[in-house]
MIZALUM-470914 format. One line per 5 residues: their letters; for each residue x, y, z of N, C-alpha, C. Coordinates in pm, whole numbers. Example, Ala and Ser with C-alpha at 12.3 -4.5 7.8 and 13.67 -1.06 7.14 Angstrom:
2
as = 1319/-569/780/1230/-450/780/1320/-330/780 ~ 1285/-225/708/1367/-106/714/1290/3/787 .
end
This chain:
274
xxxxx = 10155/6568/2637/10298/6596/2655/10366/6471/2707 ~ 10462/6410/2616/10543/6313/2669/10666/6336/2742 ~ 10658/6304/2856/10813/6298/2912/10903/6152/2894 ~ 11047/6166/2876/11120/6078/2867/11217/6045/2970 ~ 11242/5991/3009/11327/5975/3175/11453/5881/3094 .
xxxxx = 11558/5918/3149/11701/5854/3088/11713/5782/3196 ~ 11752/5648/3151/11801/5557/3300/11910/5589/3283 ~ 11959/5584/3434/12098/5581/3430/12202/5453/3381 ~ 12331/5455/3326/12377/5400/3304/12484/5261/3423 ~ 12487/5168/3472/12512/5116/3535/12702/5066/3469 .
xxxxx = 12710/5010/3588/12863/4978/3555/12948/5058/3543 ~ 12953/5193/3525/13063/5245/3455/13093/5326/3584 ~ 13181/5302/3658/13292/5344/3772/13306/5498/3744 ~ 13268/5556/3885/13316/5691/3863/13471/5731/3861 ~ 13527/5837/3785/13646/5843/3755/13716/5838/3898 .
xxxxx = 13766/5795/3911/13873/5781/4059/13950/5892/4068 ~ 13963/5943/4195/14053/6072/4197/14212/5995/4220 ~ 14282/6113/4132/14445/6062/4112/14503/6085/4287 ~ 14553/5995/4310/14657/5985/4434/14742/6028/4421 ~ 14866/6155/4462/14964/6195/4438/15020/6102/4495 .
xxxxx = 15172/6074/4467/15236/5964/4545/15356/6081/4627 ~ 15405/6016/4766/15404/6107/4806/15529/6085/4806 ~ 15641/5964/4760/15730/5919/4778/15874/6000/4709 ~ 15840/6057/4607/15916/6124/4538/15902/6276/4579 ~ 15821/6336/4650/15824/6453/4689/15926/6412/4853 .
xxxxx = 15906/6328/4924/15993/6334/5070/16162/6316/5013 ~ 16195/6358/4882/16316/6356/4846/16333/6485/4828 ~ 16240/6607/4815/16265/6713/4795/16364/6785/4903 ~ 16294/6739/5026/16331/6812/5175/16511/6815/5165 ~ 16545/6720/5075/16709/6706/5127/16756/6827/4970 .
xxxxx = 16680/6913/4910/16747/6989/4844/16799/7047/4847 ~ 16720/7158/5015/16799/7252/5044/16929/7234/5176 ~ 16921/7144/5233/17047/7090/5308/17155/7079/5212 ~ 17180/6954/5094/17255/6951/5054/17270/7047/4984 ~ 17253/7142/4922/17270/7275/4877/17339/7389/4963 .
xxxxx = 17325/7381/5087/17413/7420/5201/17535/7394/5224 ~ 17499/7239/5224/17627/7152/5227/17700/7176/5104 ~ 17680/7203/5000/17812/7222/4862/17817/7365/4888 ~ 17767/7473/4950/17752/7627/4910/17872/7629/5041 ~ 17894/7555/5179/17963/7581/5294/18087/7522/5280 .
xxxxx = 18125/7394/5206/18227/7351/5148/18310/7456/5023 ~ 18202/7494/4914/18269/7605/4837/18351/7705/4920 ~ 18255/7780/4974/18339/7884/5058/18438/7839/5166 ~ 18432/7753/5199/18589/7686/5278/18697/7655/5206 ~ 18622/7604/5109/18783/7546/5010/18819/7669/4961 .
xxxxx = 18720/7771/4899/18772/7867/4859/18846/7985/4956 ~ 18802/7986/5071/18888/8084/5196/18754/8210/5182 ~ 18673/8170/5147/18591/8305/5196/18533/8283/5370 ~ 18515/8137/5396/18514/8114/5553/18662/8077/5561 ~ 18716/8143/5682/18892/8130/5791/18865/7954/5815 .
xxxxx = 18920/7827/5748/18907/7735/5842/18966/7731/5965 ~ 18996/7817/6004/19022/7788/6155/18916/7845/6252 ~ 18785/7887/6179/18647/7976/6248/18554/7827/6186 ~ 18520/7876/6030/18432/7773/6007/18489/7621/5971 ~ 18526/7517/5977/18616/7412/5844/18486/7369/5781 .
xxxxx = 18549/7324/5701/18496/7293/5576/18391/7152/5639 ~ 18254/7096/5535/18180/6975/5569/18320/6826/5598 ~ 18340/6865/5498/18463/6724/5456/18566/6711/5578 ~ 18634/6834/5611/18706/6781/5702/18667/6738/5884 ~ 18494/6844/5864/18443/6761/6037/18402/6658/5990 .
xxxxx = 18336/6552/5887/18344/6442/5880/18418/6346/5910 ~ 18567/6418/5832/18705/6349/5875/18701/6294/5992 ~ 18670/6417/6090/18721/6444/6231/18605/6367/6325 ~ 18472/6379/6251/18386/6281/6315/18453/6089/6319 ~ 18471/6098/6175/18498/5973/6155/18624/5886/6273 .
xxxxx = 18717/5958/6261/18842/5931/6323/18749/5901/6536 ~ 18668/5992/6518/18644/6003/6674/18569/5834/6677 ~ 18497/5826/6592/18377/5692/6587/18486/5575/6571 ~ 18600/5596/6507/18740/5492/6482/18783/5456/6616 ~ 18814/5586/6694/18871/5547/6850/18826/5471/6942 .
xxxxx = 18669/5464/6917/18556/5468/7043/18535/5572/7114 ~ 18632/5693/7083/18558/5818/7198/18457/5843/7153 ~ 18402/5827/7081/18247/5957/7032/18158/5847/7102 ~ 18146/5728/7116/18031/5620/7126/18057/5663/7286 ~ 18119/5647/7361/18146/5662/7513/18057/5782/7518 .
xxxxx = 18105/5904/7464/18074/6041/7522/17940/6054/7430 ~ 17876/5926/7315/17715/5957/7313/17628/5902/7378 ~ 17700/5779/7446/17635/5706/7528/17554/5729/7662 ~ 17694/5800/7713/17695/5943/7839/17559/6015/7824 ~ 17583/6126/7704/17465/6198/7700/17374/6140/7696 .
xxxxx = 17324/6052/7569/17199/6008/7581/17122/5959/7700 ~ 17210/5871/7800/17188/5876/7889/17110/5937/7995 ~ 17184/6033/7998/17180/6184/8064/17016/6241/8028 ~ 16978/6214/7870/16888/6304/7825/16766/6252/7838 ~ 16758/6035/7840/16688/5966/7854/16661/6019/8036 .
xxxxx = 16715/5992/8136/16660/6012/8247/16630/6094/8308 ~ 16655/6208/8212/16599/6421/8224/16490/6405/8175 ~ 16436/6299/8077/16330/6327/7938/16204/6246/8038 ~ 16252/6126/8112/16153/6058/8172/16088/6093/8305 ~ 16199/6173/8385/16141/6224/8511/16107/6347/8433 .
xxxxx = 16093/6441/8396/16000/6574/8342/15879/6508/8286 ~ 15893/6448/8207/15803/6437/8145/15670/6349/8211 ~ 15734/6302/8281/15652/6178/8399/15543/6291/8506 ~ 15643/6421/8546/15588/6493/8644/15495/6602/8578 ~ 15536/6624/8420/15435/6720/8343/15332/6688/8368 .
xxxxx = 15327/6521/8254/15190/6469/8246/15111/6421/8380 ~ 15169/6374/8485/15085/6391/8584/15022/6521/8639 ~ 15138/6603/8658/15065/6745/8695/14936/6829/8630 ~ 14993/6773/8468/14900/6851/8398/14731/6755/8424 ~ 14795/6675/8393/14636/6606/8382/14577/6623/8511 .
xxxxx = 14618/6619/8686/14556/6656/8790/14505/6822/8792 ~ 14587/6911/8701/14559/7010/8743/14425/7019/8633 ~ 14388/7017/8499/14328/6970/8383/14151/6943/8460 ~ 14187/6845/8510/14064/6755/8556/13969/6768/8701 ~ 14085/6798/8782/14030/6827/8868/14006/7007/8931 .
xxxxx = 13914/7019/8975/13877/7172/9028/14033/7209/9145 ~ 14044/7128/9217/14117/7146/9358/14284/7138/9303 ~ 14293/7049/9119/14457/7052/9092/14452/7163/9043 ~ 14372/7204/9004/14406/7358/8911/14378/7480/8979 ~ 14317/7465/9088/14384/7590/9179/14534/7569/9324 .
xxxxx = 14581/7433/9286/14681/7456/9371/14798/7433/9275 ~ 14753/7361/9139/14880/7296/9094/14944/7450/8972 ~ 14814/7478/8917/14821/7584/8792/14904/7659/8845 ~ 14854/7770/8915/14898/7879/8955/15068/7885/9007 ~ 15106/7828/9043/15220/7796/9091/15355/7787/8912 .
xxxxx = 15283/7676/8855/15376/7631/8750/15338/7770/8638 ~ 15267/7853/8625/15222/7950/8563/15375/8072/8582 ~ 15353/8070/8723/15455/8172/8764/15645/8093/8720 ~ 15602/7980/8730/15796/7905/8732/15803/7996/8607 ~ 15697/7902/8461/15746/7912/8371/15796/8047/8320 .
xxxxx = 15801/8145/8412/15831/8272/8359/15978/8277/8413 ~ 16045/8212/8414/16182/8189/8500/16268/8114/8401 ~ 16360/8173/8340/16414/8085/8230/16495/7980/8291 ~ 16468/7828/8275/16515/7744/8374/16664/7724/8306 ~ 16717/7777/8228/16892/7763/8196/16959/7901/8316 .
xxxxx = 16863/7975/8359/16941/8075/8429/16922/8064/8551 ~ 16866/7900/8649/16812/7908/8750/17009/7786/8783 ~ 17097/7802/8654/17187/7681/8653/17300/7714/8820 ~ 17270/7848/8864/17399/7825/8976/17292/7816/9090 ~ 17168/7859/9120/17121/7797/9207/17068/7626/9235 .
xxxxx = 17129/7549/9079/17087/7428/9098/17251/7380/9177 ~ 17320/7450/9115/17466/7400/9176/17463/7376/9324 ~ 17422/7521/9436/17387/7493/9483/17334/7419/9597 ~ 17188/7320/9493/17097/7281/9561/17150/7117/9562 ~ 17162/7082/9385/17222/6950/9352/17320/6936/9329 .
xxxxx = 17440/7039/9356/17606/7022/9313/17625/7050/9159 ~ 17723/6993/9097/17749/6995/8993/17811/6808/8946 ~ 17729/6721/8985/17755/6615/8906/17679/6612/8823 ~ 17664/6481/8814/17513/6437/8693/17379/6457/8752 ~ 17350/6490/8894/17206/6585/8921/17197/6710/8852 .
xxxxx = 17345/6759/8819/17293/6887/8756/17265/6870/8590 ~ 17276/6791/8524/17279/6806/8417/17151/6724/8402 ~ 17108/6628/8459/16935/6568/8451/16862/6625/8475 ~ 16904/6732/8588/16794/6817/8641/16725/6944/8557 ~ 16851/6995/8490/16807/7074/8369/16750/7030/8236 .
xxxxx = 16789/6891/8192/16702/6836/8097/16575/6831/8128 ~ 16535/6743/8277/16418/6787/8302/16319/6908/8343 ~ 16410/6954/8388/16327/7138/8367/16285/7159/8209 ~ 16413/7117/8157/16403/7170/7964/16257/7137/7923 ~ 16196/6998/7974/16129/6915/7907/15995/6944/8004 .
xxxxx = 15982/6964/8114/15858/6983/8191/15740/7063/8138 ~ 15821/7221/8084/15708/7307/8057/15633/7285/7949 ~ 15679/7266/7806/15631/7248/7696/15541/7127/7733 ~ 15539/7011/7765/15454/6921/7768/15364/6918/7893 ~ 15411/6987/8002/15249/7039/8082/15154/7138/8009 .
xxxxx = 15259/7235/7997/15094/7292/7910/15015/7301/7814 ~ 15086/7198/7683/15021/7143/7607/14960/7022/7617 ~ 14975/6984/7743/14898/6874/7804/14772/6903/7864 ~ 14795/7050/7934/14684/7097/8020/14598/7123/7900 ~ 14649/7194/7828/14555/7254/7700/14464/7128/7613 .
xxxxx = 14563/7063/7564/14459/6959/7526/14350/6893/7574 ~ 14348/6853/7707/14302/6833/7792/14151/6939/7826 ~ 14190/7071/7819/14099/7207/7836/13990/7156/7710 ~ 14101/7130/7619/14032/7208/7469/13899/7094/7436 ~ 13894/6982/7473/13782/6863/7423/13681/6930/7484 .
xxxxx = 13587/6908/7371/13443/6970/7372/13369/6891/7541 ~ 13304/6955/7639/13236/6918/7666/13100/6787/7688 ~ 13088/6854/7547/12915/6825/7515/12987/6635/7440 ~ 13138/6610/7429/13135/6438/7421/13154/6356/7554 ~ 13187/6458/7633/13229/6416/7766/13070/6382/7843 .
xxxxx = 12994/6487/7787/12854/6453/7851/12777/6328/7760 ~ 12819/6357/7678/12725/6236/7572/12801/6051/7607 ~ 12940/6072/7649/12990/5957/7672/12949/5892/7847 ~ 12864/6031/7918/12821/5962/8043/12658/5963/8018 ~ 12629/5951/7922/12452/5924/7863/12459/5813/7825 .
xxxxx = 12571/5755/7768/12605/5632/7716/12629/5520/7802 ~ 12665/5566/7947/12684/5456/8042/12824/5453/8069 ~ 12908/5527/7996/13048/5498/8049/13128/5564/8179 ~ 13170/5458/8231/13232/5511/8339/13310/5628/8357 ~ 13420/5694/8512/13506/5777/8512/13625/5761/8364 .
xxxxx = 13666/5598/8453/13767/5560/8355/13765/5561/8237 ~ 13641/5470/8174/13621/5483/8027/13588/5591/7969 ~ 13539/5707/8012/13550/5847/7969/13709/5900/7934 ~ 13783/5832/8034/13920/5936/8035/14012/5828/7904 ~ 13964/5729/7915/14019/5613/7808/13950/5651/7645 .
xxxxx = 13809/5666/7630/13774/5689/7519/13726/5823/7498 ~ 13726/5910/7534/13718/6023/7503/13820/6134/7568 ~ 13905/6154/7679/13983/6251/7745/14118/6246/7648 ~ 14204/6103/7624/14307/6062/7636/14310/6125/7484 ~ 14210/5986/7379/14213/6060/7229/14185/6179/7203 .
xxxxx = 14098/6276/7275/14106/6424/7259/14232/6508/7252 ~ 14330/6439/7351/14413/6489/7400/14584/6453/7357 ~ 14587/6345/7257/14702/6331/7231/14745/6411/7128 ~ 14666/6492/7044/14722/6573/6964/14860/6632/7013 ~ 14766/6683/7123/14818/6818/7166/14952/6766/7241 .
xxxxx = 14958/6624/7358/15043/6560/7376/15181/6549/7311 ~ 15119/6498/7197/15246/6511/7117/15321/6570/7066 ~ 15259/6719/7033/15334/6841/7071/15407/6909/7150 ~ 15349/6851/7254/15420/6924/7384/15539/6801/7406 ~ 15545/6696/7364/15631/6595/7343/15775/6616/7247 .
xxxxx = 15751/6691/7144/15810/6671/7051/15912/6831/7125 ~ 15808/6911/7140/15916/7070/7207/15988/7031/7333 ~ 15911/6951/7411/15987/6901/7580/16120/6826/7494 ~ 16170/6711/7347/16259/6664/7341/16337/6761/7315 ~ 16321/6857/7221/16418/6990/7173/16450/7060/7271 .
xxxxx = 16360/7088/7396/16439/7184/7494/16501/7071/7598 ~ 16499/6979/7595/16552/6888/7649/16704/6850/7579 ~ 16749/6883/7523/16871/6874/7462/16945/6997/7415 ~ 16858/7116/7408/16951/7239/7439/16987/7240/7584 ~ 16930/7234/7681/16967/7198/7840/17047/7125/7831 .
xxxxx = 17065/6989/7802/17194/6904/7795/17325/6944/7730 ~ 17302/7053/7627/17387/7170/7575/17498/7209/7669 ~ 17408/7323/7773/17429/7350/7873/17490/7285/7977 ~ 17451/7145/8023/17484/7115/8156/17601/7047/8150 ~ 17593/6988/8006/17758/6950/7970/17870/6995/7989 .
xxxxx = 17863/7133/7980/17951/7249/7974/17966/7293/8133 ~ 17865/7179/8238/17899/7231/8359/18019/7115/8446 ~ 18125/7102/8446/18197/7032/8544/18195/6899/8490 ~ 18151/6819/8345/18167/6743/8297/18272/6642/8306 ~ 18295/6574/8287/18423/6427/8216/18401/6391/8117 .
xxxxx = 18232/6351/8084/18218/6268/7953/18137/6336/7864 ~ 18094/6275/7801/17950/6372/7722/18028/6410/7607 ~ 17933/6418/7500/17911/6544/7381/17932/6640/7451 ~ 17889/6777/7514/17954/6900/7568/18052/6918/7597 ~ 18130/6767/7673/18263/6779/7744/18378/6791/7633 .
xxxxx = 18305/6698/7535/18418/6658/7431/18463/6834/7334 ~ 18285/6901/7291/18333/7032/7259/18400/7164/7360 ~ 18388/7113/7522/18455/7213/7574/18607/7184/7569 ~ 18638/7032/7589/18780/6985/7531/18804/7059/7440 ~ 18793/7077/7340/18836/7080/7212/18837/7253/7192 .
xxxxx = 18753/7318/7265/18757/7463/7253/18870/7466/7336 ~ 18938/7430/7417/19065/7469/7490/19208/7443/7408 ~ 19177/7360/7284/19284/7356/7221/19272/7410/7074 ~ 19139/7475/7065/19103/7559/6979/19078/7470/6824 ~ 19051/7376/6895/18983/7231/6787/18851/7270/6707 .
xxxxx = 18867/7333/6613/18732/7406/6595/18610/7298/6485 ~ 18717/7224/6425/18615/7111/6366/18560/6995/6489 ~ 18636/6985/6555/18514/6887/6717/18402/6957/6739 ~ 18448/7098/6795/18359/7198/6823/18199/7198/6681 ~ 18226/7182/6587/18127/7188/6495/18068/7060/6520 .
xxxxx = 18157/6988/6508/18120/6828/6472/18004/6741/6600 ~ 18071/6821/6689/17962/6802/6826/17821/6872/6818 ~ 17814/6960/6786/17739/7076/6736/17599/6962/6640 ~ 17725/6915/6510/17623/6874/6470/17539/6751/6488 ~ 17634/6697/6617/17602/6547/6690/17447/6563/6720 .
xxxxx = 17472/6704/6785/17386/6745/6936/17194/6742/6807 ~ 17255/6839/6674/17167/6829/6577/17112/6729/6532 ~ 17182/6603/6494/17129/6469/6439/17041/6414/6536 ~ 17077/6457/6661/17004/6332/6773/16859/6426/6769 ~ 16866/6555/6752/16753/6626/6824/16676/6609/6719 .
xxxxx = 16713/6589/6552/16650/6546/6429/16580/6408/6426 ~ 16670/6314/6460/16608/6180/6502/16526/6147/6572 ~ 16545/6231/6705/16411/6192/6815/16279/6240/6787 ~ 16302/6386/6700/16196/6442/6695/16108/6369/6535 ~ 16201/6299/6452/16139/6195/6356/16061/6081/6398 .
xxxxx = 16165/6045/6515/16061/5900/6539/15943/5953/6640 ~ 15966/6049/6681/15829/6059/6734/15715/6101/6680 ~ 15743/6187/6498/15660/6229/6466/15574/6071/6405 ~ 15690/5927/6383/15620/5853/6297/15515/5785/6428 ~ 15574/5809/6551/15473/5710/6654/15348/5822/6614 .
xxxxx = 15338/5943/6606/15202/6027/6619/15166/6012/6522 ~ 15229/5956/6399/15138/5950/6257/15018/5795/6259 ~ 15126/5739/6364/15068/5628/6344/14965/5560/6453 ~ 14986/5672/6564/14883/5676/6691/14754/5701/6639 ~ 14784/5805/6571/14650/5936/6519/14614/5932/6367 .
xxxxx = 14638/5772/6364/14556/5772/6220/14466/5768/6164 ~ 14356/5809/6316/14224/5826/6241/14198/6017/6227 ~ 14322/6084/6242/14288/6211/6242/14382/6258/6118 ~ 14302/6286/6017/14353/6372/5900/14342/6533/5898 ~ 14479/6527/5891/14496/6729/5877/14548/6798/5759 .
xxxx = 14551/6883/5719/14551/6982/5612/14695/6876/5550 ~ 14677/6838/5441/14802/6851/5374/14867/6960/5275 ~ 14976/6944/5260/15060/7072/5195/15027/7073/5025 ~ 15058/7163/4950/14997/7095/4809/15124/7167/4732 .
end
């Protein structure tokens, strides 16, 4: 009985899998906005929305535009941002410390947990006349609620991340010789920024509905001040137009932070969409 054995053939490249490109699909996302945008203009021009409830896209543009002409809108975004930058840095400064002492150590997580467990059941927009108050009603009150906004979401998706890393690398990285530090550097930190950045991205969004809010408390300047202005003279395209200020910024921040996490965490690939 003869057997025959086939050599294999050399050279010939296995077929390469096709790369979708992904460039022409991130044009999709703006289908259904602008589709909004001509469906909310129709019904304005046509009077099925009252412009004096909804106006039309075209004319809060107008009304944006004219504000960016004056210099008022740059003053009163300057204000806020402001406002939202030094709410965003003290919360977020006291999350991630808290979380990670309470996380790591036995003695933070029975004095630090228990405590912030119970706040978060306290909706911190309704704690706004006892901040009055405690901090008045200047600009302590309106930082102080950004940073409330921004504290919870990123402690406990800080704590959690932190929870969630396996063990058994934490033990294998002190078999290896590595120190406290270099444990918390190469294995705690990258375990843990997933989750970081989540709790990053919700602390900026509730961090600017709070600034919503605190605007609307005893203000001068600000985005809020400008739409409570404008509700007293029944300005109802400011009123939108601020609205959608308050939207672009909370769209933007939460973009560039998704590109710092794309580009932090590029050795972690997750489900893509198909």
């Amino acid at each position: 009985m003869t057997t025959t054995a086939t050599a294999p053939v050399l050279g010939t490249p296995a077929p390469a899998k096709r790369r979708r490109s992904r460039g022409p699909r991130r044009w999709y996302r703006l289908i259904s906005p602008l589709t909004l945008l001509v469906l909310w203009e129709t019904a304005a021009r046509t009077g099925l929305l009252p412009e004096a409830k909804v106006p039309a896209p075209s004319l809060v543009a107008e009304t944006g535009l004219r504000l960016a002409v004056d210099g008022s809108l740059w003053e009163h975004l300057l204000d806020s941002l402001t406002r939202a930058a030094i709410g965003l840095v003290i919360g977020g400064t006291l999350a991630v410390a808290l979380a990670a002492t309470a996380a790591l150590l036995r003695i933070g997580d029975n004095t630090i947990d228990p405590p912030v467990q119970m706040a978060r059941m306290l909706p911190h927009l309704g704690l706004v006349p006892l901040l009055i108050i405690w901090v008045g009603i200047g600009e302590e009150l309106k930082i102080s609620l950004v940073a409330l906004g921004a504290f919870f979401p990123l402690y406990f998706n800080t704590y959690a991340g932190i929870r969630d890393i396996d063990q058994r690398l934490v033990e294998a990285a002190r078999t290896c010789g590595l120190n406290q530090w270099q444990r918390l550097r190469h294995v705690v930190l990258p375990g843990a920024l997933p989750s970081l950045f989540l709790g990053l991205r919700l602390a900026i969004g509730a961090g600017w509905l709070s600034l919503v809010v605190g605007e609307q408390v005893n203000a001068q300047t600000g985005i809020g001040f400008l739409m409570m202005e404008a509700r007293e003279f029944a300005q109802t395209d400011v009123v939108v137009f601020g609205l959608l200020v308050y939207a672009g910024l909370g769209l933007l921040s939460d973009t560039l932070i998704r590109i710092a996490e794309r580009r932090t965490l590029a050795w972690r690939r997750g489900l893509q969409a198909t």
